[in-house]
VMD Tcl script that draws the C-alpha trace (Angstrom):
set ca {
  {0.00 0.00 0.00}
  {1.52 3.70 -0.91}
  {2.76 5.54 2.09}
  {2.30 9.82 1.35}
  {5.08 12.07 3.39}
  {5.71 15.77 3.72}
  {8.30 15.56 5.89}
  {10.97 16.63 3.33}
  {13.56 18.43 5.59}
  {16.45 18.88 2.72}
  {16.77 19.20 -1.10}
  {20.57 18.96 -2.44}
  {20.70 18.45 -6.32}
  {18.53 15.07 -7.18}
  {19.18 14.26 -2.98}
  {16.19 14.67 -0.83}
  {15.96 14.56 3.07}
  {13.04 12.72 4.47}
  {12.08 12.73 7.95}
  {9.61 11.06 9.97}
  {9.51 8.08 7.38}
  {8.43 4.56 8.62}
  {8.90 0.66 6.93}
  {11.45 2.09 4.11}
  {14.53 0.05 3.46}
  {17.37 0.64 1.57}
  {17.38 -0.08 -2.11}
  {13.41 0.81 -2.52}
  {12.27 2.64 -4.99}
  {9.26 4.95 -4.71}
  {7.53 8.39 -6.51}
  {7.99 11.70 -5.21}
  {5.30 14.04 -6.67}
  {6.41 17.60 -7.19}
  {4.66 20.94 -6.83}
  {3.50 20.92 -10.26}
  {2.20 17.72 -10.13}
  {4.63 15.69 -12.02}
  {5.72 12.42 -10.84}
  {9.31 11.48 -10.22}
  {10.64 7.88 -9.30}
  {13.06 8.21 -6.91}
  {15.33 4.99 -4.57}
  {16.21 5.32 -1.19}
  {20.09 5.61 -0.46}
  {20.34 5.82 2.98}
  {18.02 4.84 6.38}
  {18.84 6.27 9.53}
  {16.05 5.92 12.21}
  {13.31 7.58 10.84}
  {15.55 9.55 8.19}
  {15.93 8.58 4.60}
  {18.07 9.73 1.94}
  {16.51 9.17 -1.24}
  {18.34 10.11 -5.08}
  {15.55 11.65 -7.59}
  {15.65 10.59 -10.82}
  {14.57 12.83 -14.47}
}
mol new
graphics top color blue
foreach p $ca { graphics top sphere $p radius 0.5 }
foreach p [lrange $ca 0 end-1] q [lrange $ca 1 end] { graphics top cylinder $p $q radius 0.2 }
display resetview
């Protein structure tokens, strides 16, 4: 089932900081929706607690 967040805390280049995030694991790929409405896939680099990195994709 699709999880929704707005807990993005960081944007660095195609790097995104997501907080508050729960049952993620590394190597998962997911959308990210943007402002305009476009859809993005994205994959999670990096799970710290309730933190994950995740690389957007074009």
């Amino acid at each position: 089932m699709p999880k929704e967040y707005r807990t993005i805390q960081e944007v660095a280049g195609p790097l995104m900081l997501v907080r508050g995030v729960e049952g993620v694991t590394y190597d998962e790929l997911g959308e990210i929706e943007l402002a305009n409405g476009e859809t993005r896939r994205c994959k999670v680099l990096e799970v710290n607690g309730s933190d994950v990195l995740v690389q957007l994709f074009e």
